[in-house]
C-alpha positions as CSV (number, residue, x, y, z in Angstrom):
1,X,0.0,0.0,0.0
2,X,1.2,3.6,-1.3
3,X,0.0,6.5,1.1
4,X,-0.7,9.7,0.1
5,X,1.7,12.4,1.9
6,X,1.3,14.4,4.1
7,X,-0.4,12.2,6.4
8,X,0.4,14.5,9.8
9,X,-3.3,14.6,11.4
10,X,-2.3,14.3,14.5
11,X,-6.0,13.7,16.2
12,X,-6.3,11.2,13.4
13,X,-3.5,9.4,15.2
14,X,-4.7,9.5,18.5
15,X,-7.7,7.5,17.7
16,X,-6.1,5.0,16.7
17,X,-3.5,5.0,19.7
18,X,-6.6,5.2,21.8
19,X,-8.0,1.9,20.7
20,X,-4.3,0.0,20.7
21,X,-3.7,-3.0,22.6
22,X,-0.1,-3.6,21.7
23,X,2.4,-0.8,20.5
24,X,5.4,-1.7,19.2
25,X,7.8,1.1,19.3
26,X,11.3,1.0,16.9
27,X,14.1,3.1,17.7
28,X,16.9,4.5,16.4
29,X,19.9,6.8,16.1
30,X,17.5,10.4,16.1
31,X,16.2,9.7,19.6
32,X,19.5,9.6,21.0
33,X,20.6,12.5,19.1
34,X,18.7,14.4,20.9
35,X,20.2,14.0,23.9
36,X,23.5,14.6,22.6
37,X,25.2,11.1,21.8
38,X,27.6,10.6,19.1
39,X,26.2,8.5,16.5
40,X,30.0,7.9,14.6
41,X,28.6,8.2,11.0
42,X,28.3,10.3,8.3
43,X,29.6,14.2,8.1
44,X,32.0,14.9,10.7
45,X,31.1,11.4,12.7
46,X,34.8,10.6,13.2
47,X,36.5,9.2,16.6
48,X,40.2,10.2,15.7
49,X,40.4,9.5,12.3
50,X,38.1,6.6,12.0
51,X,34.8,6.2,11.5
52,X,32.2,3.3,13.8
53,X,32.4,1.1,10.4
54,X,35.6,0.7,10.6
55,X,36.1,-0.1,14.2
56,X,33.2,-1.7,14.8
57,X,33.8,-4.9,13.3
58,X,35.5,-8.5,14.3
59,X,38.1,-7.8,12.3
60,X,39.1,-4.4,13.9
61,X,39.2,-6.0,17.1
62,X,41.0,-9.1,16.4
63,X,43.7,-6.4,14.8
64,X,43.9,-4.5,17.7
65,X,41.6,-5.2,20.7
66,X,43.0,-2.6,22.4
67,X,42.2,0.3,19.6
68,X,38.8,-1.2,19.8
69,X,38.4,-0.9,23.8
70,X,39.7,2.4,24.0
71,X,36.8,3.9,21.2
72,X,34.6,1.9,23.5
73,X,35.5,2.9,26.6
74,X,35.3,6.9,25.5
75,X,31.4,5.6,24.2
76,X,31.2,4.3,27.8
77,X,32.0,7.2,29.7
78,X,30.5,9.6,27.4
79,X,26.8,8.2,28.0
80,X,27.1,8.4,31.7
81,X,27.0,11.9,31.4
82,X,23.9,11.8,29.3
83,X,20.3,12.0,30.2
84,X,17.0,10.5,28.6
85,X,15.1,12.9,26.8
86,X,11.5,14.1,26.3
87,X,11.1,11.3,23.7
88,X,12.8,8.8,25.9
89,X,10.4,9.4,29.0
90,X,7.0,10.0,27.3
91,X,7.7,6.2,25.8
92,X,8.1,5.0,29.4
93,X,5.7,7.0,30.9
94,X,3.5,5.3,27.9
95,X,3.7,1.9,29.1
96,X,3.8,2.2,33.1
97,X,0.6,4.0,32.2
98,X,-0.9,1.7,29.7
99,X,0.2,-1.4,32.0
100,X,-2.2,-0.5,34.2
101,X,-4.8,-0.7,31.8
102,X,-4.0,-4.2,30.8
103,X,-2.2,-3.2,27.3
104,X,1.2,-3.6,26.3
105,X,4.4,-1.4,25.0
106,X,7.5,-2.4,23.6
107,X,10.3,-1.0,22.4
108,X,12.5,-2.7,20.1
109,X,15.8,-0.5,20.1
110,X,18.6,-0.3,17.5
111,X,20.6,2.4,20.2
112,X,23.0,0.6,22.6
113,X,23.2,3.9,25.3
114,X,20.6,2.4,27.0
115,X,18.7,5.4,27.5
116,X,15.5,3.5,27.3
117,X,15.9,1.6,30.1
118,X,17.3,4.9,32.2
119,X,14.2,6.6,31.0
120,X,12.3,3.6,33.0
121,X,11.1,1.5,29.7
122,X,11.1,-2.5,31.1
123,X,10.0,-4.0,28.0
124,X,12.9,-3.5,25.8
125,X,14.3,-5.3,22.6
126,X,17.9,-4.2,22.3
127,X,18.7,-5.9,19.1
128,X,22.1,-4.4,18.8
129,X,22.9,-5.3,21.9
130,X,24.5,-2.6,24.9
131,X,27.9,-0.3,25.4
132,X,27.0,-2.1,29.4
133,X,27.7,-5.3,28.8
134,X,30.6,-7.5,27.6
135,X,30.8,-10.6,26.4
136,X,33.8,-13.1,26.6
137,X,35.6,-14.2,22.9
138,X,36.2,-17.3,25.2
139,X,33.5,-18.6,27.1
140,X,30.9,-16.8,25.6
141,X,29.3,-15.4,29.1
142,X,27.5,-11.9,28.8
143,X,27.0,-9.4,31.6
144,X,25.9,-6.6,32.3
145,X,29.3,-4.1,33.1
146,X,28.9,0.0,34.3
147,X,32.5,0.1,35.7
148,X,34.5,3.4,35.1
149,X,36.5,2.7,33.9
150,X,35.6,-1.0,32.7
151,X,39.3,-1.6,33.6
152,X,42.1,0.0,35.5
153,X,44.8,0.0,31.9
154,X,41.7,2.2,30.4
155,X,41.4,5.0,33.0
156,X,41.7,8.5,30.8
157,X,42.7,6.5,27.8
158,X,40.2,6.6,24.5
159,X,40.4,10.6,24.0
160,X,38.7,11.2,20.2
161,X,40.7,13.9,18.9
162,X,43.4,12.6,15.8
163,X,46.7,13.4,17.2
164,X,45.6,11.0,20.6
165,X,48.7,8.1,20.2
166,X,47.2,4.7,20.7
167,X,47.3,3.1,23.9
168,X,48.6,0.1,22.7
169,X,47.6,-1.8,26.3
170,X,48.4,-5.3,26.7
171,X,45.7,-7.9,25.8
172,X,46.1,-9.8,29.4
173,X,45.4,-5.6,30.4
174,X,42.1,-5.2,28.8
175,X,38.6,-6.3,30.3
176,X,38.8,-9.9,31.5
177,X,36.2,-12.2,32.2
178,X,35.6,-13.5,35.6
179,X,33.7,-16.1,35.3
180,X,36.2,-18.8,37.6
181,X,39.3,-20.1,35.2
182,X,38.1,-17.9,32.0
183,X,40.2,-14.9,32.0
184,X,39.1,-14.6,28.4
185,X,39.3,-11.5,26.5
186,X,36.2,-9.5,26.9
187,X,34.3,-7.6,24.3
188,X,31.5,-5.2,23.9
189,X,28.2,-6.7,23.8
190,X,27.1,-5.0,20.8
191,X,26.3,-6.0,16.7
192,X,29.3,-5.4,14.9
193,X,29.1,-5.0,11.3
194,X,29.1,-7.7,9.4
195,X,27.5,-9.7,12.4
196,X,24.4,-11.3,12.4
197,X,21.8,-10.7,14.8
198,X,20.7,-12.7,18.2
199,X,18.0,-15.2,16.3
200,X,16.9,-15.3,20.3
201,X,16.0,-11.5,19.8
202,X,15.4,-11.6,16.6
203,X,12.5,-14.5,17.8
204,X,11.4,-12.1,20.2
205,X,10.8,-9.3,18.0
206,X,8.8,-11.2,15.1
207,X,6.6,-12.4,17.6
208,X,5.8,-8.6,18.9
209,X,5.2,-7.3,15.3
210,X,2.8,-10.5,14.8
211,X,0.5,-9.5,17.5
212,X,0.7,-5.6,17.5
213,X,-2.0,-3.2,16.8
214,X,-0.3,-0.5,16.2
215,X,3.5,0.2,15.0
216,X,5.8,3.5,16.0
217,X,8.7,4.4,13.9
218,X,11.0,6.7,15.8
219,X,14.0,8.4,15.0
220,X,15.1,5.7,13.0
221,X,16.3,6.2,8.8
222,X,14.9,2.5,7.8
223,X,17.4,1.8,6.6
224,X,19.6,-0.6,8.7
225,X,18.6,-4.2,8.0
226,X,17.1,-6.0,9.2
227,X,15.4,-3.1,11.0
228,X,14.4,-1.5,8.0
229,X,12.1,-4.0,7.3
230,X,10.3,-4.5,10.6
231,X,7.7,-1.8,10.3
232,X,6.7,-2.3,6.3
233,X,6.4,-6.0,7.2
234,X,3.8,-4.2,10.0
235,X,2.5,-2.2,7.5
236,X,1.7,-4.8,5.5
237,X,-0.8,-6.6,7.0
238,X,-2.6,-3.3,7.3
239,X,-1.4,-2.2,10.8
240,X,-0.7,1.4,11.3
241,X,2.5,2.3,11.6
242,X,3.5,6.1,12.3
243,X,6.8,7.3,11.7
244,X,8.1,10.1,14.2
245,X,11.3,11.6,12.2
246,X,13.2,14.8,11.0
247,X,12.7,14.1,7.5
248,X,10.8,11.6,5.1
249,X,12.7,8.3,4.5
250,X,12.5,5.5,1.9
251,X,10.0,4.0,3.7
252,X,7.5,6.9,4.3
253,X,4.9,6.1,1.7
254,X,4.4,3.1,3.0
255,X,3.4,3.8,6.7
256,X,-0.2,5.8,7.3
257,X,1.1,8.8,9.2
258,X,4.3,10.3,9.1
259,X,5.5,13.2,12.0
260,X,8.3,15.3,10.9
261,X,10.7,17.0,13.5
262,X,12.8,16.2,16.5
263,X,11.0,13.6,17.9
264,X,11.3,15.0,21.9
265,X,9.0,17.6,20.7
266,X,6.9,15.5,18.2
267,X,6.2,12.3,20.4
268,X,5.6,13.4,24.1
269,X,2.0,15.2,22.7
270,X,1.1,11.9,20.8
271,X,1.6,9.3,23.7
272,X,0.0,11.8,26.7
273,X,-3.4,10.3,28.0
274,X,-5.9,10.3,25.3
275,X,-9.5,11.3,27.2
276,X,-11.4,8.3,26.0
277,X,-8.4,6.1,28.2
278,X,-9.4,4.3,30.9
279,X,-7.9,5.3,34.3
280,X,-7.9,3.0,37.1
């Protein structure tokens, strides 16, 4: 199905989200951009003088673990300084709310800053995984990880700015696992590219977009796979789906409304308490 654009009747919208059992929410990149995290790509996204595609990959980090950590580790320590934003907290506030009226919000995240889960949202998809957990190259164990610094060989180390020398630590120096008799390298929990996704999550997520009512796209280009395809797979069983971004994207004609503008201001108005809701 081809919509007609502009579709931005925003009372149109809130019918429908009146009347939704299950929301599925998909984030991306623009919701965290908001509250000033580095997304690494594109114009000017460079950490020294590489950009996220090139170090975010099994093959950067079996070249030099240590490179890898350190770009890590400054990700790390620059989102504990950051704060969930309007957009963030009106999707929490959403489902604590709707919870209580026996209906159902999830958010299915590309972002790994875990400001979703800051922000208070317990029913969250993180299918690229999270900057606070590792996982260990030898036994495999994931964890959950807010140390600062992760370890003691990484304190002040991982400045961005292109004349910053390497650190060139030690592999037995970087994050080790704990688990008893490992000491295996660690690594960030997070999809790399050219890695496939968790088919655990990925299970997960197919079986939220089967039973939802009603789809949000927010702050997300559609054009990651296999992301990108969630919501016109929604759309195409004749779901709403209603895309909260700055600007239009490939996918646009295909979804029934579409929201342009920073999402903080665009989606707190759209999730408040419609008046038909039921309060208990």
């Amino acid at each position: 199905v081809r919509f007609s654009s502009p579709r931005v009747d925003m009372a149109d919208f809130r019918e429908v989200f009146a009347k939704a059992k299950h929301i599925a929410i998909i984030t991306g990149a623009g919701v965290s951009a908001e509250s000033g995290v580095p997304t690494f790509r594109g114009a000017g996204g460079f950490w020294r003088k590489w950009q996220a595609q090139e170090l975010a990959t099994p093959g950067a980090f079996a070249r030099n673990p240590s490179r890898v950590w350190e770009f890590y580790h400054y990700r790390r320590e620059v989102m504990l300084s950051k704060h969930p934003n309007p957009a963030h907290i009106a999707i929490a506030e959403c489902e604590k709310r709707l919870s209580k009226q026996g209906r159902s919000v999830v958010v299915i995240t590309q972002n790994i800053d875990e400001l979703h889960r800051k922000a208070g949202t317990k029913h969250l998809l993180e299918i690229h995984g999270s900057l606070f957990k590792t996982r260990c190259t030898n036994c495999g164990n994931v964890t959950a990880n807010y140390k600062s610094p992760i370890c003691p060989a990484l304190a002040g180390k991982g400045a961005p700015d292109p004349e910053t020398e390497d650190a060139a630590i030690p592999v037995e120096d970087l994050p080790q696992c704990e688990e008893d008799g490992c000491n295996g390298l660690l690594r960030p929990h997070v999809v790399w590219f050219g890695e496939t996704l968790d088919p655990d999550i990925l299970t997960a997520v197919e079986k939220e977009l089967e039973i939802c009512d009603l789809c949000l796209v927010v702050g997300t280009s559609s054009v990651v796979y296999p992301a990108a395809m969630f919501a016109p797979q929604v759309s195409a069983r004749g779901v709403p789906v209603a895309e909260f971004n700055m600007e239009a994207t490939p996918a646009t004609d295909r979804f029934r409304f579409h929201f342009p503008g920073p999402c903080g201001t665009t989606l707190p108005p759209a999730l408040a308490r419609h008046e038909t809701e039921i309060i208990s």
